[in-house]
C-alpha positions as CSV (number, residue, x, y, z in Angstrom):
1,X,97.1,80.0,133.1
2,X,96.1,79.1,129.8
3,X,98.4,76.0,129.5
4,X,97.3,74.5,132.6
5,X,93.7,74.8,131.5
6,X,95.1,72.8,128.4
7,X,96.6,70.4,130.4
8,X,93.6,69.7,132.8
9,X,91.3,69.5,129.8
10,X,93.6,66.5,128.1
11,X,94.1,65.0,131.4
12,X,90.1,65.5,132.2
13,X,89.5,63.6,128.7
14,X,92.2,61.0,129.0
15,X,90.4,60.1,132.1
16,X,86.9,60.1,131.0
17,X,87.7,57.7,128.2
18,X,89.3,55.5,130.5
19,X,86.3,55.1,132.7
20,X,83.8,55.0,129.4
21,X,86.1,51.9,127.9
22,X,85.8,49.9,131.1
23,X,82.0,50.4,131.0
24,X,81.5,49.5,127.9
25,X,83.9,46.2,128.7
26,X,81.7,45.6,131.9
27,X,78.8,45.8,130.1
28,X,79.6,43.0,127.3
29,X,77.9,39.4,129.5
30,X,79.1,36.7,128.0
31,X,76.5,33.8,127.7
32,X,76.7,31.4,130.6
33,X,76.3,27.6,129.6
34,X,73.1,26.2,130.9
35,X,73.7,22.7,131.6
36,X,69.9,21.9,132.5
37,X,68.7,23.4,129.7
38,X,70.8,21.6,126.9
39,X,70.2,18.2,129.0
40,X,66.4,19.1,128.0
41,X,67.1,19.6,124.5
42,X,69.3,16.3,123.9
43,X,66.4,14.8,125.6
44,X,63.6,16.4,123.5
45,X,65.3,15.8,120.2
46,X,66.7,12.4,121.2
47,X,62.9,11.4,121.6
48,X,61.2,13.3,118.9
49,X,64.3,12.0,116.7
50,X,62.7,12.2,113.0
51,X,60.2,14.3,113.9
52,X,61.9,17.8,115.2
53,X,60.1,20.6,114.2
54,X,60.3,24.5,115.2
55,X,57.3,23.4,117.6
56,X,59.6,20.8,119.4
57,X,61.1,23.4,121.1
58,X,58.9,26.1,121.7
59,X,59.2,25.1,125.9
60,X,63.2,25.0,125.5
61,X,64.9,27.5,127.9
62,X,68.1,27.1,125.8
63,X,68.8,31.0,125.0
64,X,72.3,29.9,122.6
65,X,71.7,28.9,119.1
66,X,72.1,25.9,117.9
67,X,72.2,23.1,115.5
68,X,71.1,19.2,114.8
69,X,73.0,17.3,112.4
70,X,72.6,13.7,111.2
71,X,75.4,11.2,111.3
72,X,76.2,12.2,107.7
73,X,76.5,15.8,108.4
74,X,73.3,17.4,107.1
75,X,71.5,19.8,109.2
76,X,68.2,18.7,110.1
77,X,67.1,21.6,112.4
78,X,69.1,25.1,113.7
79,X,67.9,28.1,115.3
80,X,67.0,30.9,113.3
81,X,70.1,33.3,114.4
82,X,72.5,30.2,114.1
83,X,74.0,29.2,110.5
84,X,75.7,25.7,110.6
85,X,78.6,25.5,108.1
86,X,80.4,22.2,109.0
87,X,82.1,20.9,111.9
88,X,84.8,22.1,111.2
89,X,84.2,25.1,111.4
90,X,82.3,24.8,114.5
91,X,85.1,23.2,116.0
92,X,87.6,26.2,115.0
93,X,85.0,28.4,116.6
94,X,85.2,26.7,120.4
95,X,81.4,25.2,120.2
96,X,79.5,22.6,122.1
97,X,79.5,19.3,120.5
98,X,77.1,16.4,121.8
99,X,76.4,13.7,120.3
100,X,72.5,11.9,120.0
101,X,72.3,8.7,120.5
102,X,68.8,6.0,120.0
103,X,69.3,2.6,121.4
104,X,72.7,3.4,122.1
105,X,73.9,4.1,118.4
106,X,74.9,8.0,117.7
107,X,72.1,9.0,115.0
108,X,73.4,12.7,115.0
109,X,75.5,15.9,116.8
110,X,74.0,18.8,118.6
111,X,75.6,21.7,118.2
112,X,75.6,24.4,120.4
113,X,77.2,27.8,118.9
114,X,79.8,29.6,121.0
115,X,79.1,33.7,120.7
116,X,82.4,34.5,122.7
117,X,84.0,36.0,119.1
118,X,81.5,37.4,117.9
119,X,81.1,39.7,121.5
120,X,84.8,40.3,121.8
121,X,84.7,41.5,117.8
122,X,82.1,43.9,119.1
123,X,83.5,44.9,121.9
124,X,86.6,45.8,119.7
125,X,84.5,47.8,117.2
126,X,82.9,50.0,119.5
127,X,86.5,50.4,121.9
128,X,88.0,51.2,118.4
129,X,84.8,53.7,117.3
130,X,84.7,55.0,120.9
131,X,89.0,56.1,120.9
132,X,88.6,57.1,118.0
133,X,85.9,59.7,118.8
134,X,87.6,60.5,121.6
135,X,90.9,61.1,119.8
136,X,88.6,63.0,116.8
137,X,87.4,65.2,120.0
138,X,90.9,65.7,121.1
139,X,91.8,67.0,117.8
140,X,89.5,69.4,117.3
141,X,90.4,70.7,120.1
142,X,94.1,70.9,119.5
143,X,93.1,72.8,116.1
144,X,90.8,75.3,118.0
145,X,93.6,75.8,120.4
146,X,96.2,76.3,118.3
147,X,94.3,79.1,115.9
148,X,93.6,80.4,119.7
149,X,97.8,80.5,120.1
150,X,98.1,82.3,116.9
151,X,95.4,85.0,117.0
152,X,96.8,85.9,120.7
153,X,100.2,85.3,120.2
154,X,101.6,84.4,116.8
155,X,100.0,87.0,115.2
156,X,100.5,90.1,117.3
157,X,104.1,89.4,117.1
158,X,103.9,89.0,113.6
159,X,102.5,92.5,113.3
160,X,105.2,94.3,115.7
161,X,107.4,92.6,113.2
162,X,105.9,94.3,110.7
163,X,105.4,97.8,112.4
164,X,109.4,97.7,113.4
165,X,110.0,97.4,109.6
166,X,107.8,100.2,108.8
167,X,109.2,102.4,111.8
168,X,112.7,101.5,110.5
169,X,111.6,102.9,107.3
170,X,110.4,105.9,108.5
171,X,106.9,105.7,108.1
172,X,105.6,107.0,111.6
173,X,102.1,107.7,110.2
174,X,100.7,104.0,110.8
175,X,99.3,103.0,113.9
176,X,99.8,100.0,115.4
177,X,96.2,98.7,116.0
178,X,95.7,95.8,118.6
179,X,94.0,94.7,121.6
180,X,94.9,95.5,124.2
181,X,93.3,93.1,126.3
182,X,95.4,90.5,124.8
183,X,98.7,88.4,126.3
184,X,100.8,91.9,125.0
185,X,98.5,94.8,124.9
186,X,100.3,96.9,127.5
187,X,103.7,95.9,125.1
188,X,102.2,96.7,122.5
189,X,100.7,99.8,123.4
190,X,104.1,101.3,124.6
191,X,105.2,100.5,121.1
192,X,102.9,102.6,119.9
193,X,103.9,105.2,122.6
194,X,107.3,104.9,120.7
195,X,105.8,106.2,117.2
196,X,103.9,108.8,118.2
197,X,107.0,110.1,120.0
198,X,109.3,109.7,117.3
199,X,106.9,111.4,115.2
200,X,106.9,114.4,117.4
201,X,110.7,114.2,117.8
202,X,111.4,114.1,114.0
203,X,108.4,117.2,113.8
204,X,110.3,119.2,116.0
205,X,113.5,118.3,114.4
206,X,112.3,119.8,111.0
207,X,110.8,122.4,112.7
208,X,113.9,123.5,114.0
209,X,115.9,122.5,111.0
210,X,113.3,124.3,108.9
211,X,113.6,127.6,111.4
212,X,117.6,127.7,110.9
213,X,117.3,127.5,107.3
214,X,114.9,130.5,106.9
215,X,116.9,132.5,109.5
216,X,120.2,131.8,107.5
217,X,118.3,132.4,104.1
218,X,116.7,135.6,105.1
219,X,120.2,136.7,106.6
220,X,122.2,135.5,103.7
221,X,119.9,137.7,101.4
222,X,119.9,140.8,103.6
223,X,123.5,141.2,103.5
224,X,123.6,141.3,100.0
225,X,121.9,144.2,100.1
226,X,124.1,146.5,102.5
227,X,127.2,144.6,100.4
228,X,125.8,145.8,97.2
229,X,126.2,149.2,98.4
230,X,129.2,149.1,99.7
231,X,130.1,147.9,96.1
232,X,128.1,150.4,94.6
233,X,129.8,153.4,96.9
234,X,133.1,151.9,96.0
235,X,132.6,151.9,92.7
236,X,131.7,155.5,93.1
237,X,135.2,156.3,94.8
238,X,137.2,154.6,92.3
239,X,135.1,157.5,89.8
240,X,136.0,160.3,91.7
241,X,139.3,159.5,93.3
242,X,143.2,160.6,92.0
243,X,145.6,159.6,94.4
244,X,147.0,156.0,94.0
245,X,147.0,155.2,97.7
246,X,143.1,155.8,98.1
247,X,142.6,153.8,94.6
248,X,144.3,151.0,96.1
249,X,142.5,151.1,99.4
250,X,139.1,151.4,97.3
251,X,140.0,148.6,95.1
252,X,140.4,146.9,98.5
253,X,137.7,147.7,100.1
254,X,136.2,146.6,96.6
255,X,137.2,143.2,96.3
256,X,136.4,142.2,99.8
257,X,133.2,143.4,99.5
258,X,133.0,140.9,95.9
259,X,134.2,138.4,97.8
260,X,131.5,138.3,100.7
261,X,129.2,138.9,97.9
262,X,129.8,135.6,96.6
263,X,130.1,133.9,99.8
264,X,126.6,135.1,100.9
265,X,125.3,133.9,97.4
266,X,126.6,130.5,97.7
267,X,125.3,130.1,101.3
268,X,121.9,131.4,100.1
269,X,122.1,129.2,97.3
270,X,122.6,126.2,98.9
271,X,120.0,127.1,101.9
272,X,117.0,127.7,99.3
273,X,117.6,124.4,97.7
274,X,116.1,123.0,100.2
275,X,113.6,125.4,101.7
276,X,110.4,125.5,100.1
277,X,109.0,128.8,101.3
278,X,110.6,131.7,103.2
279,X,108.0,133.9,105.9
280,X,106.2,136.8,105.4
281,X,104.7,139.0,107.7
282,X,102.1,141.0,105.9
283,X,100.5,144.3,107.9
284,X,99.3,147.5,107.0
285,X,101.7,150.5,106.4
286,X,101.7,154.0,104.8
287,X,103.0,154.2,101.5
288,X,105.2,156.7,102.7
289,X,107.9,154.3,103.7
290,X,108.3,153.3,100.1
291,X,110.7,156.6,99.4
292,X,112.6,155.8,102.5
293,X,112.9,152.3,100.9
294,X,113.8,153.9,97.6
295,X,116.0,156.3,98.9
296,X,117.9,153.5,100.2
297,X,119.5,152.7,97.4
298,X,119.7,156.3,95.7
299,X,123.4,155.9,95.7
300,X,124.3,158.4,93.6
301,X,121.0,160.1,93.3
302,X,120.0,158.8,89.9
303,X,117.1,157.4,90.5
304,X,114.0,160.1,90.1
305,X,110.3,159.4,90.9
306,X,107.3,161.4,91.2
307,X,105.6,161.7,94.8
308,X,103.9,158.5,95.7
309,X,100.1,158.6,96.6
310,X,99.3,158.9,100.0
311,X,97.6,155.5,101.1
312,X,97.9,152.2,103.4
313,X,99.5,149.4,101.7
314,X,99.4,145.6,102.3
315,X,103.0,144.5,103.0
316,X,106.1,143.5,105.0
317,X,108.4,146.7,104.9
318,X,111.3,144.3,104.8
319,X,110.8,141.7,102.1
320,X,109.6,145.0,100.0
321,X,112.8,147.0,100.6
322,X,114.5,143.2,99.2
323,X,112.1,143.3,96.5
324,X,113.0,147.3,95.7
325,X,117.0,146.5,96.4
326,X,116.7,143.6,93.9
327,X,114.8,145.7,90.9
328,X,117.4,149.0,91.7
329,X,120.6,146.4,91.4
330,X,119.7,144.8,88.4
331,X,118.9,148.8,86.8
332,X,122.3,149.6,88.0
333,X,123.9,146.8,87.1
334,X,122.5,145.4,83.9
335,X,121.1,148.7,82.3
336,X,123.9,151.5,83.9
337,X,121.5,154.3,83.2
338,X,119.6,156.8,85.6
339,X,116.0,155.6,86.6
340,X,112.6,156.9,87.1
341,X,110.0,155.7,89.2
342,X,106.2,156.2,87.9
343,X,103.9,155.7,90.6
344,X,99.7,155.6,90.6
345,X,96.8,153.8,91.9
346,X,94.5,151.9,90.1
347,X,91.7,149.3,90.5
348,X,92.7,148.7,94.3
349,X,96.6,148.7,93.9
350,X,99.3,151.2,94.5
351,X,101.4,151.0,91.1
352,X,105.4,151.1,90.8
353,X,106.8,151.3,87.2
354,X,110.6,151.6,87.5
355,X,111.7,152.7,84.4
356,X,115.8,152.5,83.2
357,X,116.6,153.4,79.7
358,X,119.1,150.3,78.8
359,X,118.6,148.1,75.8
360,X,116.3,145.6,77.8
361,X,115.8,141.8,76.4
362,X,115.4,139.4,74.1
363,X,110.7,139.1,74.0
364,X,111.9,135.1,74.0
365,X,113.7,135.8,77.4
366,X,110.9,137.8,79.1
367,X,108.8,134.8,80.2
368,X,112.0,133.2,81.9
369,X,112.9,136.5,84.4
370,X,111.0,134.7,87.0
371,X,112.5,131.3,86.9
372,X,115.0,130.3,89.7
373,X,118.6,130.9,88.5
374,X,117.8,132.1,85.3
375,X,120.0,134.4,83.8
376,X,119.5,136.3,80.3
377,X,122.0,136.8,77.7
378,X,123.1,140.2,78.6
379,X,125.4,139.0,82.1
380,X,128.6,138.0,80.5
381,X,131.4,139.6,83.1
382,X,128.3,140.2,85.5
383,X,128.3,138.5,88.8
384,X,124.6,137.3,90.1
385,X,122.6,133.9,91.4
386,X,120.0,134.6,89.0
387,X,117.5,134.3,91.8
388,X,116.6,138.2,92.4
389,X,113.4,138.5,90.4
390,X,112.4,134.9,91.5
391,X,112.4,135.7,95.0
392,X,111.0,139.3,94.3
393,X,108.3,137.6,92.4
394,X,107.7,135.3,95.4
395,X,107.4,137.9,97.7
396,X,104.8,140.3,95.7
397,X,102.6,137.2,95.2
398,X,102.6,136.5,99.0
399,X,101.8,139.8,99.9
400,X,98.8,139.6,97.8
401,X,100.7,142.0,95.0
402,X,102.4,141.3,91.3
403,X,105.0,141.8,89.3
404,X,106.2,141.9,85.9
405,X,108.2,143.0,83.4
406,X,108.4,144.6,79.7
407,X,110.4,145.9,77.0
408,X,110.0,150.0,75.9
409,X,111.2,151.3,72.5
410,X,113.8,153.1,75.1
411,X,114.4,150.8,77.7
412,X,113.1,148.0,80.3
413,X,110.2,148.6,82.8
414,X,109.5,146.3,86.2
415,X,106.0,146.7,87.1
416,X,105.4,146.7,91.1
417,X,101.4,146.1,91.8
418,X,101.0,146.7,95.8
419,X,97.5,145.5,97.3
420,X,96.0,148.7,99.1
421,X,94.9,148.2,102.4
């Protein structure tokens, strides 16, 4: 539609310039030759010879300049808008010669100036003013059409080039603004479509990614915990066995249970590289489930603690038997002593203290428990991830507890602070 508009408008203004140029042409008269009227003149001046004046011929209905010139040459009279140069001249330029005569001798020329030149010169000018205008007109135009092609067309393609470059980037987050009342707004708009559902589809992709992760994070970590017993029984049965037969089967039983022990690590490991947080599910509970979670891992009944105050805690039961499993292991592993478990409350917490009466850390060493993988000095031919107390430590803080650690004069103490109800 729009380029048959541009063509009618050329066409419209070709045509109209045509028609102007021949009106102007028409309207150029060219002076007809009055015969009469020079006869008069050469008459006049013939008689008044000697004596012409500006008042000779004030009656003289000759309307084309002219000029009288003696038989020498000099100009005796010419008409103010007429300026004699020679004949010569006056011959190049097509003019009327006649000559005067007295008593039959010639006494001098009229000359009679020819304005044909001087009209087609004009008539050239304004032909050469008026195409020009037209084609200045034309022009314009052009420009104002093309900038019109760009903004509706050049442009928005230029910007889908630009939001496919960003899209194949990855950056889904910018809109593609247009109008959508231009040549490609319905395109455009489907484009647009396009991001917002990639977007969604890479949202639920990480969603889901995100989901597996925690589910094989929180798995990974659980079965550490059943495994650690199992190592911990085994252990046990290697103390109190005699026959070689069940020592075998107990170292077997043993090793396989090391073996998915560092499996489970490395899996968990790798998983909480790239998860950033794993789910909690705080709610309230009885403080009585704590000894259930502490009898849990009473083994080999060494671990002794006072009754715990009756009261409703702020927690998730199972990231706090992890976080209890986690202190316990490291006792039993790192420490190899019995341990007691000091409990009170105090300014709104419920207060664990488990106690073990090993030789504890380096004071340069307690400030790093709580960094991921860290491990102290003290784990030579001790397996471990190191990332026990970090995940604890993560855990207490999102269910709106603490933890924390020091050195006794007779042993180590992990602090437990849970956020009463």
């Amino acid at each position: 539609m729009k380029i048959k508009f541009l063509i009618v408008t050329i066409l419209v203004v070709f045509s109209v310039s045509i028609v102007l140029s021949v009106i102007v042409i028409k309207n150029k008269n060219f002076t007809d030759v009055d015969v009469v009227a020079i006869n008069d003149v050469i008459k006049t001046v013939e008689k008044n010879w000697g004596q012409v004046s500006e008042e000779t011929f004030q009656n003289s209905d000759l309307k084309q300049p002219f000029s009288i010139i003696d038989h020498l040459g000099n100009v005796i009279y010419q008409t103010s808008d007429n300026h004699f140069i020679d004949l010569y001249d006056s011959i190049k330029n097509r003019d009327t010669i006649i000559d005067l005569k007295q008593d039959d001798e010639s006494v001098g020329k009229i000359i009679i100036h020819n304005n044909e030149q001087e009209i087609v010169q004009q008539m050239k000018s304004e032909l050469v003013t008026f195409v020009s205008l037209i084609f200045g007109v034309l022009m314009i135009f052009s420009i104002l059409y093309i900038i019109y092609i760009y903004r509706t067309i050049l442009k928005p393609f230029q910007q889908l080039q630009n939001f496919a470059a960003s899209v194949a980037r990855g950056n889904l987050d910018i809109p593609l603004n247009m109008d959508k009342n231009n040549y490609f707004g319905a395109f455009t708009e489907s484009f647009d479509l396009l991001r917002e559902e990639l977007g969604c589809a890479r949202q639920r992709e990480y969603e889901s990614n995100r989901s597996k992760k925690e589910l094989v994070a929180t798995l990974s970590h659980d079965v550490k915990t059943p495994v650690a017993s199992i190592k911990a029984i085994s252990e046990l049965m290697l103390m109190q066995a005699n026959e070689d037969k069940v020592i075998k089967q107990v170292n077997t039983i043993y090793s396989k249970a090391e073996q998915i022990d560092l499996l489970v690590t490395d899996m968990f490991h790798a998983t909480l590289e790239e998860l950033q947080q794993l789910k909690l599910t705080v709610t309230e509970v009885s403080s009585e489930m704590l000894v259930d979670m502490i009898e849990n891992v009473n083994y080999d009944d060494q671990i002794f603690y006072d009754p715990i105050p009756q009261c409703i805690i702020l927690t998730d039961p199972v990231r706090m038997q992890q976080v209890i499993d986690n202190i316990i292991s490291n006792s039993y592993k790192y420490a190899g002593t019995k341990v007691t478990i000091k409990s009170q409350i105090y300014q709104g917490y419920l207060e664990l203290h488990v106690i073990d009466f090993g030789s504890g850390i380096s004071e340069e060493e307690l400030p790093l428990l709580f960094n991921k993988y860290y491990r102290g000095r003290n784990v030579k031919g001790k397996n471990g991830s190191g990332l026990g107390l970090y995940i604890s430590k993560y855990f207490m803080e999102n269910m709106y507890g603490h933890i924390s650690c020091y050195n006794r004069e007779d042993g180590f103490t992990v602090a437990l602070k849970i956020k009463l109800a």
